[in-house]
Structure formats: C-alpha cells, structure tokens
ZAMARGU-4260 file (C-alpha; in steps of 0.2 Angstrom, whole numbers, plus 5000, padded with zeros to 4 digits):
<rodrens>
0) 5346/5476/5563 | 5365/5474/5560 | 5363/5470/5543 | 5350/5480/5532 | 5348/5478/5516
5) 5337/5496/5512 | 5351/5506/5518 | 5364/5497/5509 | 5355/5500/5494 | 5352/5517/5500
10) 5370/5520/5500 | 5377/5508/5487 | 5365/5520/5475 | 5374/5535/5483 | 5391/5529/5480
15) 5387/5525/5461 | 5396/5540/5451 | 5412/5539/5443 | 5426/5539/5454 | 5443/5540/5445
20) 5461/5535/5453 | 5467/5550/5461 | 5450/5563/5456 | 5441/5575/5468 | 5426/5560/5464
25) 5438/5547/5472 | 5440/5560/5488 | 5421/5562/5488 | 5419/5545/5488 | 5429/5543/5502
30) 5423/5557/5514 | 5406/5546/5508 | 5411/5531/5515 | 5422/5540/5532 | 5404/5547/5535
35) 5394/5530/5532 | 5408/5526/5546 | 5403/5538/5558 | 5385/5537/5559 | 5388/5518/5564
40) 5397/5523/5579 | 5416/5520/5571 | 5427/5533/5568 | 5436/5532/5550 | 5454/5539/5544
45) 5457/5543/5526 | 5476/5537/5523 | 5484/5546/5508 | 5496/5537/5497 | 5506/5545/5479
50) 5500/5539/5464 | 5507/5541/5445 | 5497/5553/5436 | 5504/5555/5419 | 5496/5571/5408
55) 5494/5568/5391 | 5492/5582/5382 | 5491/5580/5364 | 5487/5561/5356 | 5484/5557/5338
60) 5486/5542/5326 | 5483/5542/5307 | 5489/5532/5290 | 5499/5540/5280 | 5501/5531/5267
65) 5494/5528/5256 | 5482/5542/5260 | 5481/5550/5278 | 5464/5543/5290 | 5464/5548/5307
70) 5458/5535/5321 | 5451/5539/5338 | 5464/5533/5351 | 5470/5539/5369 | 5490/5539/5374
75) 5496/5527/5386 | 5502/5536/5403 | 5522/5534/5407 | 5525/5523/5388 | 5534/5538/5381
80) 5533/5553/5371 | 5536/5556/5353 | 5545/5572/5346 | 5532/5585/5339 | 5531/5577/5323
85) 5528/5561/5328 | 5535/5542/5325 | 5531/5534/5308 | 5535/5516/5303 | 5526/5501/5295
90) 5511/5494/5305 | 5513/5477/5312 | 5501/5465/5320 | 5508/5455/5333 | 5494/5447/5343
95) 5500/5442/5361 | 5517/5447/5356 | 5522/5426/5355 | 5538/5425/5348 | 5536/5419/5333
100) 5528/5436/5327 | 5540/5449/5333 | 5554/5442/5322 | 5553/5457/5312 | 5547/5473/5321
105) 5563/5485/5319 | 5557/5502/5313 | 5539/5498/5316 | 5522/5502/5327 | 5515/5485/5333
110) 5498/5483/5338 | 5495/5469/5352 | 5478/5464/5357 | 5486/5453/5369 | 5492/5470/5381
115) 5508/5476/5383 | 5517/5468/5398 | 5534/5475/5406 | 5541/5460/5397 | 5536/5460/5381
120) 5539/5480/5380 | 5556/5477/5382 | 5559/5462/5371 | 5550/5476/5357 | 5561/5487/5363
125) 5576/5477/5361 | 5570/5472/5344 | 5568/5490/5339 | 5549/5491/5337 | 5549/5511/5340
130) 5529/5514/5344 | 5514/5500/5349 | 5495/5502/5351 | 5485/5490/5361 | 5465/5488/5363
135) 5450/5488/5373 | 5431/5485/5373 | 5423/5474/5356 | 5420/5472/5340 | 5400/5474/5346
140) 5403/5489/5356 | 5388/5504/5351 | 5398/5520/5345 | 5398/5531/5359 | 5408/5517/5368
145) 5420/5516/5353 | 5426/5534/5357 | 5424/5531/5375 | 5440/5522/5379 | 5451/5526/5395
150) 5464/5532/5399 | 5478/5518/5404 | 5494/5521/5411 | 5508/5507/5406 | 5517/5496/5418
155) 5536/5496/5417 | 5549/5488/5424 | 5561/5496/5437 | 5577/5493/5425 | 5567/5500/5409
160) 5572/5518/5404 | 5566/5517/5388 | 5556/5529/5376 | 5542/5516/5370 | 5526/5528/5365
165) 5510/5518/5366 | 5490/5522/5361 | 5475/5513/5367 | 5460/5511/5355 | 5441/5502/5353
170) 5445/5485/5347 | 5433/5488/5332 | 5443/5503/5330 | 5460/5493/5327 | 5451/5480/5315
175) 5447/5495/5304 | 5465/5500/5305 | 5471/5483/5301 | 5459/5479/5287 | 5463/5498/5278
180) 5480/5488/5276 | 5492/5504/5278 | 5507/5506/5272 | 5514/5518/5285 | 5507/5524/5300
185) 5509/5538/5313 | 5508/5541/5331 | 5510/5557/5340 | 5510/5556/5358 | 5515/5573/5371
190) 5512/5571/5389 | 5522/5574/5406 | 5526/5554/5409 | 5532/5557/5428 | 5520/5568/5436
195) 5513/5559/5452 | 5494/5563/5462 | 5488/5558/5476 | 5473/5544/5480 | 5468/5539/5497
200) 5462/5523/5510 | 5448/5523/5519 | 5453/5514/5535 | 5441/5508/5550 | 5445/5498/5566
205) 5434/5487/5580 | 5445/5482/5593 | 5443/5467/5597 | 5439/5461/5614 | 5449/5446/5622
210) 5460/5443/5606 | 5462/5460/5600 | 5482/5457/5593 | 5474/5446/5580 | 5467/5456/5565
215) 5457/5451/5550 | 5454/5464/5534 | 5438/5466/5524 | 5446/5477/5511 | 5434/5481/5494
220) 5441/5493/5482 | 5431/5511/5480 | 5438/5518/5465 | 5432/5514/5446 | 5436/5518/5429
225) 5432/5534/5417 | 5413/5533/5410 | 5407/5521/5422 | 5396/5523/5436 | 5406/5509/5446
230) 5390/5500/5450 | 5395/5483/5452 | 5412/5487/5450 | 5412/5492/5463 | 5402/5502/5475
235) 5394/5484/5480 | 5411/5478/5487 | 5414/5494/5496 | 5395/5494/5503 | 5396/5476/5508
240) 5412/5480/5520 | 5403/5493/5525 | 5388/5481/5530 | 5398/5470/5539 | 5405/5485/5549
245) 5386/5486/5555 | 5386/5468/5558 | 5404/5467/5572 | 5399/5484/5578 | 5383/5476/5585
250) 5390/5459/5586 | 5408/5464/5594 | 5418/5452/5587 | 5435/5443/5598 | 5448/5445/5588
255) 5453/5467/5581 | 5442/5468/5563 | 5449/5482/5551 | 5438/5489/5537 | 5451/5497/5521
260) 5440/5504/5508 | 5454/5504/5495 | 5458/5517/5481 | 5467/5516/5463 | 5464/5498/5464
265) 5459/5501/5443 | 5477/5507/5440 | 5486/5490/5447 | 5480/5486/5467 | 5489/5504/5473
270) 5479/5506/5487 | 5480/5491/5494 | 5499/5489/5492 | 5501/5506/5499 | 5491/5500/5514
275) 5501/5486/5517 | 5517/5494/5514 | 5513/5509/5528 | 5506/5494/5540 | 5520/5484/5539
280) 5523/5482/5558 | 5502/5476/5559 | 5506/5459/5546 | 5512/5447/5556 | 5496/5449/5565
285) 5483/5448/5552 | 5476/5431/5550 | 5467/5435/5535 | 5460/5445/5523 | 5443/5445/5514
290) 5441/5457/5501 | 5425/5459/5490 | 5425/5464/5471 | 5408/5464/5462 | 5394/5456/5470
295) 5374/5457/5471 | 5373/5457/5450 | 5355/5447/5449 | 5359/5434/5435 | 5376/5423/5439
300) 5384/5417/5455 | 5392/5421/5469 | 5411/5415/5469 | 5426/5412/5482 | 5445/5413/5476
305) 5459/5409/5485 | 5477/5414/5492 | 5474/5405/5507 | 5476/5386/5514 | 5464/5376/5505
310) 5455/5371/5522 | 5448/5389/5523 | 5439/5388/5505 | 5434/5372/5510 | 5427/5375/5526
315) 5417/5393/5515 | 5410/5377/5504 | 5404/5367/5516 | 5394/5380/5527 | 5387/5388/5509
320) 5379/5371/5508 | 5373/5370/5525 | 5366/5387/5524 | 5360/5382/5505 | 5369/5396/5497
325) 5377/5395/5483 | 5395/5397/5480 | 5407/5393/5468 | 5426/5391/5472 | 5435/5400/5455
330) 5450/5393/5460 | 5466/5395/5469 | 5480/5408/5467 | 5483/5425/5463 | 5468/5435/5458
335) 5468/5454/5449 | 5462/5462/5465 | 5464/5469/5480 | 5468/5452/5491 | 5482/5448/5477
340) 5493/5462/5487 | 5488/5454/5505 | 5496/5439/5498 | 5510/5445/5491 | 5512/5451/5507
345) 5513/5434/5514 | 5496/5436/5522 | 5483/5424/5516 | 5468/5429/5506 | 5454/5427/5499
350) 5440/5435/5490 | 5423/5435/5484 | 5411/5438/5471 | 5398/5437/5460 | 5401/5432/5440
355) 5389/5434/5427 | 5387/5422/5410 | 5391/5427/5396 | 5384/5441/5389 | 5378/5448/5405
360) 5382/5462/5415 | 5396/5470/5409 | 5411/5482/5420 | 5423/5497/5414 | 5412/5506/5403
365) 5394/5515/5404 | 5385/5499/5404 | 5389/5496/5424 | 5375/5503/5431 | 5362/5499/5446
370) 5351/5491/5433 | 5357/5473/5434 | 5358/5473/5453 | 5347/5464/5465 | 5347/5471/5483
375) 5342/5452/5488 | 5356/5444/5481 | 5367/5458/5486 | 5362/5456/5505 | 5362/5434/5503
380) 5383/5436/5500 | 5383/5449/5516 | 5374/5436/5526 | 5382/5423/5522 | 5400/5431/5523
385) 5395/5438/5540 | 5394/5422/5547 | 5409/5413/5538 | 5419/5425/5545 | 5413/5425/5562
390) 5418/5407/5563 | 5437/5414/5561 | 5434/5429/5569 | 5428/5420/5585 | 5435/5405/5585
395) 5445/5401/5602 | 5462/5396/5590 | 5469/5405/5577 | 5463/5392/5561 | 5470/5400/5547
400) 5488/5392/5543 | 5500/5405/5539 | 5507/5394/5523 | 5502/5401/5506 | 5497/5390/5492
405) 5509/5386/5480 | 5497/5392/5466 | 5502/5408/5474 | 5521/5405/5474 | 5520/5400/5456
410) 5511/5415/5450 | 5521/5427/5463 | 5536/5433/5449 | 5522/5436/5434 | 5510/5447/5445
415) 5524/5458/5452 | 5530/5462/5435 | 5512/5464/5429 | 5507/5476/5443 | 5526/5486/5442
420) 5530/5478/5464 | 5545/5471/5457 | 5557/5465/5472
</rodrens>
C-alpha cells in the first residue's frame, strides 16, 4: 500500500519531540526522517545551511520606581545589548506602533503588542525610544505557560546598525506590568548578538521518467518551537511528504518529484530560502511547489492557499468536490510558511492545511500534542493531495502558468522586510 496510514502515525508519533532551529533535536529529526527515506527505497541528503544563533546570557526587567518588581521575560536574539547596569526610562504602551502613539517615545522602553517589525524599530529608533518589550501567548494562559515563553530572535533590516535591546513576555505578564502603572522601568539584556549555528534540509529525489527536467517540491517544515512537541505543527506536514514519497515511489510519477523536509522554518522560512538559494540553477524547472503546514487536527478543516495562478486553486476546488472532500481556499498571496520563499522565488506555490475554530487546538506551546489529531483525517488530505498532484505531475503539458498572482506582488516588499530577504 503506497499510502498507509498505521505507519504514518507510527512515525508522525516518533517525530513528535521538540525540535529547536539549529538543536542536536532538529539533527535527530533529520536523520529520522533521512532514515524513513531509506527504508522506502530513496536515498536522502541532509543539506546544512548557517543560521543566527544569538546567546543571551543574562535577561532581566523590573520597576523601579516607585518600588522594584521583577517580571518574567526572555531577551530578544540580535535586538541589542545593554551595558551591565542596564537601560532605564519611562514605560510606554504603544500598541501596533501606529503613528499616532510613538509621538513621544524619546528616552523611553515601549512595549508593542503589535511586534516589532524592521520598520517600526527604526522609526523607534529614530525617535529615540532606547529599549522595547513585545508579547506572546494570552491573557488565559495556565501559569507554567506564562514562564514558558520562547526564545525570539528579532528581524532587522540590512541598513540598521542600531543598539535596540528588546525582551519578550506572557501577554498576561505585560497586562500586570502596565496596570502596576510604573514610573520607571529596567531592562537588562547581555548576549553575544552575532554568533551564527548551523540547521539543515532534508532533501529527497524521484527521477521522473519521460519528463524528468520538470520538477515539482512537496516541502513541509520539520522544525518547532521551545516547549512544544511540534505535533501538528509540524511533524504532520513532514509525515505527509513523507507519505506521498511512498505514494510516487510506487506510482513513478512523469515529471522529476523532490521531497525538502525544511528546517528553521520557526525562525523566518531559513530552510526553505536556503534551499532555494543553493538550487538556484534547478528554478526555472520547478513548476510548483506544494508545501504542508499543520494537517490531520480532528475538529476544523482542511484548507489550500495560494501563490499560484488562480486556475491551479480552482482546479484543487473542483476535484475536492468531486472526490467529496472538503476544502476551503484561504485565499491568495503570500502565506507565513515555507511556500512564501518558493514564491519569492518566482516559483508558484501553494500550500495546505488544516485550521481549527476558535478555541481549538492550539501551536507554539505545550498544548501541541498527538491528542487532537485523527489519523483518518490526516490520511483523507494525503489522499486527496496524492491525486491532485498527480494530475500536474502527469499531465502531458506543463499546466501550471509561470505568472504569479498579483496578491503576491503586492505583498512581495512587506514579507521580505518581515522575514529580513531584503533585496
């Protein structure tokens, strides 16, 4: 059976252990999935790339006035540094960082729940805001996930030299800050901003038989984020390339089919740019790529976005309700994974998943466990994909336009800048 959903879940179960950006956990991922690989018959490389791996070593933010209250935070990698006493100024809360509320920020720590974008750092910068903290998780958050907060490293724009120290805390945490109205706050902040590490790609190949130069990627990222299993996000990506691997081994597909198990994709889509950028010669002759990014979660639905010509999430549409699946397109454009550096790229795109309602399952913390998985609905999106793809796979013509959308144009400038590819 090409397709069998008791070893996927086999090995998706496996795979499901944190896996940080750059860790001995990300290599033993890898070497996990290079193996799944060779026990299918393929033979698997594992393509190393450098990645930032800032080393903070001392963090801390307290009031000071009127009377010191230390609360938990963790330093932001590259931001900046602080001398050993620290930086101390007003607190002041800027939301998104809209213009309207950064009037007055000289000599003070903002705090943006809103993030911290290359552009509004320097526009704080400029300003002369001299420290900022930025949030994660909720107000509803139990407490051992109020001190479990990530590590984040900052995005910076190539022409920004600047000394900007940030922190990252619980957003509960920062409500408490704000409503203890302080008068003067501190943040210290020691690391070693520039030192790099080193992730990897997982890469796989079927050769196509009669139109072998053509090339279509499944790519699903492998990595995840501190205290979190990377259940759903996402070990069932990863497992459903490696399904459809199964699937063109025994159904040897026309056109060449790579397999990229992607790393650091948590840390701003490296993996994926890095492959593209060290198979530059190979992108004029992918067609497409389909990437995977959180299926199989039991209550919500399977969804399609896309970089590509309308026709080819049109034509995903129609044979879901010919084969009476369900699928929902998202939209059009630039998504925040690992088909967004395809596209950027100038090869369409497009990617898949499954999206809970509100309230459901949750990613990036503890909470993204097997337990609200379904091995059925997992293996109904490998089906279905299995044969979508074979239609472009096999078909006797090329039918994937070359022409990217313009929602992908548009959004082009603010994604490079977000993710740090600047041209």
């Amino acid at each position: 059976m090409s397709i069998c959903k008791n070893r996927a879940w086999d090995t998706l179960t496996r795979l499901s252990f944190e896996r940080i950006s750059g860790s001995d956990k990300e290599l033993e991922a890898a070497k996990l999935l290079q193996e799944e690989c060779r026990k299918a018959g393929i033979e698997a490389t594992i393509e190393s790339f450098e990645i930032a791996a800032p080393q903070v070593h001392e963090v801390k933010l307290e009031i000071i006035k009127p009377e010191i209250q230390e609360f938990y935070c963790t330093g932001i990698g590259k931001s900046g540094t602080t001398p050993d006493e620290g930086i101390c100024g007003p607190l002041v809360y800027i939301h998104a960082g809209e213009d309207e509320n950064i009037t007055d920020v000289k000599g003070k720590i903002v705090m943006s729940t809103g993030g911290m974008s290359s552009d509004l750092r320097k526009k704080l910068v400029a300003k002369g805001a001299i420290g900022y903290i930025t949030t994660w998780g909720g107000f509803y958050d139990d407490e051992i996930m109020k001190t479990q907060v990530p590590h984040r490293n900052s995005t910076i724009a190539k022409d920004d030299d600047s000394n900007f120290p940030g922190v990252l805390m619980n957003l509960y945490t920062a409500e408490q800050l704000l409503k203890a109205k302080p008068e003067e706050v501190r943040i210290i902040l020691k690391q070693d901003k520039d030192t790099k590490g080193e992730s990897r790609n997982v890469v796989a190949t079927i050769e196509g038989t009669d139109l072998k130069d053509e090339i279509v990627v499944f790519s699903a990222h492998y990595d995840s984020v501190e205290f979190s299993s990377g259940a759903w996000d996402n070990a069932t990506g990863s497992i459903t390339i490696l399904e459809l691997l199964h699937y063109f081994q025994e159904n040897r597909p026309s056109r060449t089919v790579k397999f990229v198990w992607c790393g650091s994709e948590e840390i701003g889509l490296c993996g994926s740019y890095a492959f593209c950028e060290a198979h530059k010669e190979d992108l004029d002759k992918i067609i497409l790529n389909i990437n995977f990014d959180m299926t199989g979660v039991l209550m919500g639905c399977d969804m399609i976005y896309g970089s590509v010509d309308k026709s080819i999430i049109d034509r995903a549409a129609y044979l879901a309700k010919v084969d009476g699946h369900a699928l929902t397109v998202g939209g059009m454009g630039l998504m925040p994974s690992d088909s967004t550096s395809f596209a950027l790229h100038e090869v369409p795109a497009l990617s898949f998943g499954t999206r809970t309602p509100r309230g459901g399952a949750e990613i990036h913390s503890r909470r993204d466990t097997m337990e609200h998985l379904d091995a059925d609905k997992f293996i109904g999106l490998c089906e279905f994909v299995a044969k979508f793809s074979s239609e472009i796979i096999n078909a006797k013509v090329n039918v994937v336009p070359r022409q990217l959308p313009k929602e992908v144009k548009d959004q082009e400038e603010s994604m490079r800048k977000r993710l740090g590819y600047e041209k």
